[in-house]
C-alpha positions as CSV (number, residue, x, y, z in Angstrom):
1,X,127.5,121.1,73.6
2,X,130.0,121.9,76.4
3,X,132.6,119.2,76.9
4,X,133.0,120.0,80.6
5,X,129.9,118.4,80.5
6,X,131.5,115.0,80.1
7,X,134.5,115.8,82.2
8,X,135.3,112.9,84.8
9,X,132.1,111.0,83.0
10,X,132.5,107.4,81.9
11,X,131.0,106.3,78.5
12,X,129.0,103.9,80.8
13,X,127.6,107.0,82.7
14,X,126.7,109.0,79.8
15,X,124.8,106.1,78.2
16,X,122.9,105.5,81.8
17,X,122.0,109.4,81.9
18,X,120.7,109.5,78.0
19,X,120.3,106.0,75.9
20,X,120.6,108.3,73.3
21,X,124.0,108.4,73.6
22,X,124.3,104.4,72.8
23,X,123.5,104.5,69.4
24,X,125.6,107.4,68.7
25,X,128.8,105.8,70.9
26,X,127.9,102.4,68.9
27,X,128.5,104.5,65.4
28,X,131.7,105.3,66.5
29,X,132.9,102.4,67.6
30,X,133.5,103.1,71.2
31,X,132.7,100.3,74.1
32,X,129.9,101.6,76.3
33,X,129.0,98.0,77.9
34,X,132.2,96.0,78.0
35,X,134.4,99.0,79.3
36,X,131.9,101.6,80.1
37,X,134.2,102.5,83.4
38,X,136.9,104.1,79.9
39,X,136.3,108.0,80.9
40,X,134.4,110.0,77.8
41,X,138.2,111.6,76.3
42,X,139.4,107.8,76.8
43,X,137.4,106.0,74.9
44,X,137.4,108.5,72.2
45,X,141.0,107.7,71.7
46,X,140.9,104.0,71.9
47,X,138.1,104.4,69.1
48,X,140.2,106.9,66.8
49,X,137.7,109.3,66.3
50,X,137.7,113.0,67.7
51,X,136.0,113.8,70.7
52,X,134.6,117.3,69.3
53,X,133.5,114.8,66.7
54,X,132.0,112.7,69.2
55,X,130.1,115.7,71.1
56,X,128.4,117.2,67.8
57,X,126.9,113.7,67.5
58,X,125.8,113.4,71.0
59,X,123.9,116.8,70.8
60,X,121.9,116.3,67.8
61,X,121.0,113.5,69.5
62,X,119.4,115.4,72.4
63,X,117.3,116.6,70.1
64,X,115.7,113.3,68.5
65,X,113.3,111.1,70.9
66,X,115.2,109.4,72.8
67,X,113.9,105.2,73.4
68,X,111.3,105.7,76.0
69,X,111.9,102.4,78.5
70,X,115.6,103.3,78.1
71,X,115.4,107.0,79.7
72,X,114.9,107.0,82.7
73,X,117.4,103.5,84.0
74,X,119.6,105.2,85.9
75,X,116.5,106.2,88.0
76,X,115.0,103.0,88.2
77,X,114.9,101.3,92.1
78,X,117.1,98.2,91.5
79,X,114.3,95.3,91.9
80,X,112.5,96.9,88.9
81,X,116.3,97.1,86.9
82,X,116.3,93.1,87.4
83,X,113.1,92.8,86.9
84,X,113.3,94.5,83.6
85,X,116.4,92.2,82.5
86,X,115.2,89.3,83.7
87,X,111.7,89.6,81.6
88,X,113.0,91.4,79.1
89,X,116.5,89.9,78.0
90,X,116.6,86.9,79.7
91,X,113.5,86.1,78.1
92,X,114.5,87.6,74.9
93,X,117.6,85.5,74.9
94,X,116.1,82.6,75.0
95,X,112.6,83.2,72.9
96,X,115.2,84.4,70.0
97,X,118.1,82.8,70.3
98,X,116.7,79.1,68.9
99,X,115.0,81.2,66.4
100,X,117.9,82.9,65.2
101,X,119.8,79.3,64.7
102,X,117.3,78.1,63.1
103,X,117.1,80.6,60.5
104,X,121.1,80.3,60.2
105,X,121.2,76.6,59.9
106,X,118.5,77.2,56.7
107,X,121.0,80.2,55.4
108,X,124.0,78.5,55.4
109,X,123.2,75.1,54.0
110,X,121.9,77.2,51.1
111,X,125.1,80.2,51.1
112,X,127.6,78.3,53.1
113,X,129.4,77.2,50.3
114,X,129.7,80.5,48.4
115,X,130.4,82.7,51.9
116,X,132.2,80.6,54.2
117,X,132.4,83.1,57.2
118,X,128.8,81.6,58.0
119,X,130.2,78.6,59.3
120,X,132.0,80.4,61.6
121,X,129.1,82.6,62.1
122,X,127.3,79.6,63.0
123,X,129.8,78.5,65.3
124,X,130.2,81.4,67.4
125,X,126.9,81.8,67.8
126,X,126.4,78.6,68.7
127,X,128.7,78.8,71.3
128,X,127.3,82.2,72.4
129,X,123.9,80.8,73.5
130,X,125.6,77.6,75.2
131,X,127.8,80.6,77.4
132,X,124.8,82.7,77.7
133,X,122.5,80.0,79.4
134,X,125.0,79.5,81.9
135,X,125.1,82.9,82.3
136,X,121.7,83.5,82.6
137,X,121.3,80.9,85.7
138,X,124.3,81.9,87.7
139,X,122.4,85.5,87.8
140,X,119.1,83.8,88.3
141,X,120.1,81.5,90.8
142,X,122.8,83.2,92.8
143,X,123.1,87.2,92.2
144,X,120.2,88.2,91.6
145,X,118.0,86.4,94.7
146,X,120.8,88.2,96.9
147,X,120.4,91.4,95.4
148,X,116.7,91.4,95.7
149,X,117.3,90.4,99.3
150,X,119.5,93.2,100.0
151,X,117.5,96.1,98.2
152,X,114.8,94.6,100.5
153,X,116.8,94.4,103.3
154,X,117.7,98.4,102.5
155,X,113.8,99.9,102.2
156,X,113.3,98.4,105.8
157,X,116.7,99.4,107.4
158,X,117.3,96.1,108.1
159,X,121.0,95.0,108.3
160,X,122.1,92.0,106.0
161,X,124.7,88.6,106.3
162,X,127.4,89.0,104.2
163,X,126.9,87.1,100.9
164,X,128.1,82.8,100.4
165,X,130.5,84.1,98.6
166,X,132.2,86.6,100.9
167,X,131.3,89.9,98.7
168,X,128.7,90.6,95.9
169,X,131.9,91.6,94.6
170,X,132.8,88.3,93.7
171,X,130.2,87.4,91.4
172,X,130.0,90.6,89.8
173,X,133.7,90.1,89.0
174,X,133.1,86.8,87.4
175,X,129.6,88.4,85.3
176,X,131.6,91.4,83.9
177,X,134.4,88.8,82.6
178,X,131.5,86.5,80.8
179,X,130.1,89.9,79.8
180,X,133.0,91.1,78.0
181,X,134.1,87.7,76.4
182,X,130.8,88.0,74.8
183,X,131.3,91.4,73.6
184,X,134.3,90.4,72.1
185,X,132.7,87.5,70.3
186,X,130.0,89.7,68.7
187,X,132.6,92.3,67.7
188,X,134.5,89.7,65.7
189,X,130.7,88.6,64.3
190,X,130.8,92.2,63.1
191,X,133.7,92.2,61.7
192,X,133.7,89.2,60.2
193,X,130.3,90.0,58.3
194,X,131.1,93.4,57.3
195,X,128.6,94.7,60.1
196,X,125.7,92.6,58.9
197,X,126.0,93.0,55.1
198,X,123.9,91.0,53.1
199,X,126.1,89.7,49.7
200,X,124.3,90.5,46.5
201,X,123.5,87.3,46.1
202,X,121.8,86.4,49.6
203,X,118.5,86.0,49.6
204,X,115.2,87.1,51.9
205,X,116.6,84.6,54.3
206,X,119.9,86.0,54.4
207,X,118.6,89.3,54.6
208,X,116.5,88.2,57.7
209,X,119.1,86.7,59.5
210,X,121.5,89.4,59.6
211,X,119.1,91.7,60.8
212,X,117.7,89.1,63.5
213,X,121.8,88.8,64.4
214,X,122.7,92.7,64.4
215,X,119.1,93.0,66.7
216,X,120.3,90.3,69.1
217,X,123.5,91.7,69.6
218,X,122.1,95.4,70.2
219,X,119.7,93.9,72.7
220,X,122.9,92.0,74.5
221,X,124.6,95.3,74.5
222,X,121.9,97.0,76.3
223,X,121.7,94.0,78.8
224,X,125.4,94.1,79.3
225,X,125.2,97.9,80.0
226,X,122.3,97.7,82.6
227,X,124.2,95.6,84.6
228,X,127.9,96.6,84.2
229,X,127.3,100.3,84.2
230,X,124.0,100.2,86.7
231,X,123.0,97.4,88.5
232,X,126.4,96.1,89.7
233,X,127.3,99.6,90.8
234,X,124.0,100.0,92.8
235,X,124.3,96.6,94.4
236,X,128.1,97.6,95.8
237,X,127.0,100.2,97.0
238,X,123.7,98.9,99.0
239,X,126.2,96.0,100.4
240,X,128.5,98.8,101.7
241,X,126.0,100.4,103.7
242,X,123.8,97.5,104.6
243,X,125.9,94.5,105.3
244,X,127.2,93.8,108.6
């Protein structure tokens, strides 16, 4: 694979062009969500790991199927984009989240003692789904109406008010910091469980919930990159060109 491929690309356009590429930046450590405006070379070196290093992954993972829904985002009108996160992770957020607690409520009662990081486990998470569901409705209720009104407003030609809160710009601003405070917090998750390990004595229960936790994050990490690294940049650039 040529590098000059990736020349004046941002980890967040490589993923949008190939989902592939998530998995592979995710095994290496580098930010494709959070900070996917960090140019390709960039990240690399805030990861430590080589960029030839990097490459050779990234091609052999051209030639494995890549996740079908995932290939083609970049492409995607932005109404269906929302639509997408809006059934898909919103709802998944929400369906899986209680769930999860649950589960980790059950698993740390019984391995709390012996594994203490679980309570702080607990904890984050806790306060993750409290953060989220705030999240959740300031999209719902104020960004995304707008943005459905102004992709509307584009098909038609038809010119639109500038936003309540003077520039789309605004709440983006405000969604990317909430987006990256929950990176962070599922970073230190993974770091404070040793990416998901299960402890030889943890039980089916145990097992479970790491795996249910290591799924929710990879599912957060896709929402945070369809946004940051897609939708926001569509919707600037539809406001440039359609509001008045």
């Amino acid at each position: 694979m040529k590098k000059e491929k990736y020349v004046g690309k941002s980890v967040g356009e490589v993923v949008a062009d190939n989902y592939a590429a998530a998995r592979v930046f995710a095994g290496f450590g580098i930010d494709f969500c959070c900070h996917g405006e960090v140019l390709f070379d960039e990240a690399c070196t805030r990861a430590g790991v080589s960029p030839e290093e990097v490459l050779k992954a990234l091609e052999a993972s051209e030639t494995m199927e890549a996740k079908p829904v995932a290939g083609g985002f970049s492409e995607w009108p932005l109404d269906l984009l929302i639509d997408y996160v809006l059934k898909i992770h919103h709802r998944g957020i929400r369906r899986d989240g209680p769930q999860i607690l649950k589960l980790m409520d059950k698993v740390v009662s019984v391995h709390g003692e012996a594994h203490q990081e679980l309570y702080e486990v607990c904890d984050l998470f806790t306060e993750s789904l409290q953060e989220l569901e705030m999240h959740l409705q300031k999209e719902e209720n104020v960004l995304f109406p707008y943005l459905f009104e102004l992709y509307d407003a584009s098909l038609v030609g038809r010119p639109m008010e500038q936003m309540h809160c003077g520039t789309v710009s605004n709440p983006i601003r405000v969604m990317r910091m909430e987006h990256e405070s929950e990176g962070n917090r599922y970073h230190h998750i993974v770091h404070i469980t040793r990416n998901y390990a299960v402890p030889a004595d943890g039980c089916a229960s145990y097992r479970l919930l790491m795996h249910e936790l290591k799924r929710f994050m990879e599912a957060l990490f896709e929402h945070i990159h369809l946004e940051n690294n897609i939708i926001f940049p569509k919707a600037v650039e539809l406001e440039a060109e359609w509001v008045g």
